[in-house]
C-alpha positions in Angstrom: -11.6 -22.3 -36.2 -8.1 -23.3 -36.3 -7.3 -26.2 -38.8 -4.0 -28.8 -37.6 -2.1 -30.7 -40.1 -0.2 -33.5 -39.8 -0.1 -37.3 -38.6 -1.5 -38.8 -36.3 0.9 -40.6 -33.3 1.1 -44.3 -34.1 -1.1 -46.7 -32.6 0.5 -48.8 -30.2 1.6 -52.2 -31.1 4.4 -55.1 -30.8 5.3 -54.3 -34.6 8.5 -52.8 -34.3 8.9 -49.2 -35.6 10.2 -49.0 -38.9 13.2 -46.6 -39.9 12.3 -44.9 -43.4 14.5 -46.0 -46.3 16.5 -43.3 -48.8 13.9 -41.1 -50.3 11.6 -41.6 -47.7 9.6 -38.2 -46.5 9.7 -37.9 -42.7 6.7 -35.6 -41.0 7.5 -34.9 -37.8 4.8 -35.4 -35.1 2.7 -32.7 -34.3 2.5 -31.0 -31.0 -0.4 -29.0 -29.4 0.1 -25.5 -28.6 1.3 -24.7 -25.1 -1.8 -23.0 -24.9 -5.5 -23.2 -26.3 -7.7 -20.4 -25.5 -11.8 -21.5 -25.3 -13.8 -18.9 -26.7 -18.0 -18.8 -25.7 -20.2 -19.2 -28.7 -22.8 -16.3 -29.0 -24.7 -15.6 -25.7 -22.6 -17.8 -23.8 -21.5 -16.0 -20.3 -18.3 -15.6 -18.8 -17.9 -16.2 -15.2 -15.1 -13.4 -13.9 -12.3 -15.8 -11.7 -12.6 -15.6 -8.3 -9.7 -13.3 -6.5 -7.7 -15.0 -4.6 -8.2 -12.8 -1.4 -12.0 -14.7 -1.2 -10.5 -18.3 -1.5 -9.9 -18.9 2.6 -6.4 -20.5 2.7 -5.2 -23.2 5.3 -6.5 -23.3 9.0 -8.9 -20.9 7.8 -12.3 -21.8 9.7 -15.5 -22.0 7.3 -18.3 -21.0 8.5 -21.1 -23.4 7.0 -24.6 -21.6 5.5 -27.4 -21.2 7.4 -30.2 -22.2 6.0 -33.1 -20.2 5.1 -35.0 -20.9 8.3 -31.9 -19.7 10.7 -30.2 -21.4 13.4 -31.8 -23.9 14.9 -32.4 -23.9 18.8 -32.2 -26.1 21.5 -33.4 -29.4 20.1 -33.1 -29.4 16.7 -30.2 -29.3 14.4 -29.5 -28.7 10.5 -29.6 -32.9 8.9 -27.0 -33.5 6.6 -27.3 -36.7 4.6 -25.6 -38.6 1.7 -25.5 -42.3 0.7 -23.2 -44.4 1.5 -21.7 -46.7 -0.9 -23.0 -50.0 0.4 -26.5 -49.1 1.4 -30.3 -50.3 0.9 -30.6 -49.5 -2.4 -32.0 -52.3 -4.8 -28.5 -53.5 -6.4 -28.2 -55.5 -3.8 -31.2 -57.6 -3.8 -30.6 -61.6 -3.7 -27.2 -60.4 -2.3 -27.1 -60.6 1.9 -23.9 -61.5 1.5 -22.7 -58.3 0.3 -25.4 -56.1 1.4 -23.8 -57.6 5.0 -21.1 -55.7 4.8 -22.5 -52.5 5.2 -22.0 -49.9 7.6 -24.6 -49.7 10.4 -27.0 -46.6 10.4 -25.9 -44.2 13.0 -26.1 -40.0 13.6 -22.7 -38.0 13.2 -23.0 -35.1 15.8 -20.9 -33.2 17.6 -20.4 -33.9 21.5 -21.9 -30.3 22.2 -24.9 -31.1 20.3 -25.1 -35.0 21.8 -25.3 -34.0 25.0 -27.6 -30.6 24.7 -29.7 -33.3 23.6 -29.2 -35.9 26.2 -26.8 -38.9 24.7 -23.2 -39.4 23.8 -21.3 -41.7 22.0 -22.7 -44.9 21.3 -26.3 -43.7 23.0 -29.5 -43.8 21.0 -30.8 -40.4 19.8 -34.3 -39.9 17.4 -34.2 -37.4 14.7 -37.6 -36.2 13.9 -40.1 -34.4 11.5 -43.5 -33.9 11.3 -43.9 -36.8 9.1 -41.8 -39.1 11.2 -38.7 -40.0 12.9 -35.4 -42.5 12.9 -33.8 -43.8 16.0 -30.4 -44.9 15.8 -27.1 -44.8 17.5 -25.0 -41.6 18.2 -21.2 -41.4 16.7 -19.1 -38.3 17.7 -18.0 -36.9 15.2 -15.9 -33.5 14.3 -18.5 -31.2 12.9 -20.3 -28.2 13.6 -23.0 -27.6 16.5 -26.5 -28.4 15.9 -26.0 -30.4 12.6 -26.8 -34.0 12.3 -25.6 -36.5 9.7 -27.7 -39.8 9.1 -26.9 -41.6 6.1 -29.9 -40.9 3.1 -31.0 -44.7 2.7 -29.5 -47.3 5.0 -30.6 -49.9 7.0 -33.0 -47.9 10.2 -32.3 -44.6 8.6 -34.2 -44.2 5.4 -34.1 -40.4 5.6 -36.3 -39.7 2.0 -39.2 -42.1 3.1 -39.3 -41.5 6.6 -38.4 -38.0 7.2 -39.3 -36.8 3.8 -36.1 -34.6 4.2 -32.8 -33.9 2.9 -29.8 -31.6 3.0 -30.8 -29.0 5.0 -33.9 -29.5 6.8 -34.4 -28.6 10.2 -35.0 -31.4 12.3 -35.9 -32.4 15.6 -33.5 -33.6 18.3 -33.9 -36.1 21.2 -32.8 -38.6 23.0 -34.2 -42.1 22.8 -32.9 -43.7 25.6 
């Protein structure tokens, strides 16, 4: 390993910098190298890069992955969940006020999906398993068909403990109005 000498930069302060007196050795700062190579210890792998012709560029669609199960049909869509950053989670407890000031439950779908299910913006829709269901309001969103995005621990939509789902699960579709 490759050993640097010198001084350290000067801490910041108010004391003004001093000029050195007659006799005085000056080291000049040192500066990095404009480049450091990292080499793997033993056994470490190296991931190739990735060539750029794989890297889709602007306006280029993405086609999400289907998950293991396939496409879902009429019905049921792929759930896609995530906390929010004001939800139900316990560091809010004794705090209404700010626990008040999160955003209401509601599924993200697109309007293809919302209405081969029966509802539309603002309409109640229940997203289902076989070990139970949430009912909450629809909000159109821009995303792809037959995906559904309820937020992981909120206020009506407690995905984890009602569902007992996550990213990816298949889940049933239908409106509850």
């Amino acid at each position: 390993a490759a050993v640097r000498t010198g001084t350290a930069p000067p801490a910041m302060s108010s004391v003004p910098a001093r000029t050195p007196g007659p006799g005085t050795a000056v080291t000049p700062p040192v500066t990095p190298p404009a480049a450091t190579a990292i080499v793997p210890g033993p056994g470490a792998a190296i991931t190739p890069p990735v060539p750029a012709a794989t890297i889709p560029g602007p306006g280029t669609a993405i086609t999400p992955p289907v998950p293991a199960a396939g496409t879902p049909g009429p019905g049921h869509a792929i759930l896609a969940t995530w906390h929010n950053l004001l939800d139900a989670g316990r560091m809010q407890d004794g705090e209404p006020n700010l626990a008040g000031t999160a955003r209401a439950a509601v599924a993200r779908m697109s309007a293809a999906t919302a209405a081969e299910n029966g509802t539309g913006d603002g309409g109640k829709v229940t997203v289902a398993t076989s070990h139970g269901a949430v009912t909450v309001p629809v909000e159109l969103a821009d995303m792809p068909d037959r995906v559904v995005w309820l937020p992981t621990n909120s206020a009506g939509s407690r995905v984890r403990t009602a569902l007992h789902a996550g990213h990816g699960t298949v889940v049933s579709l239908r409106s509850a109005e």
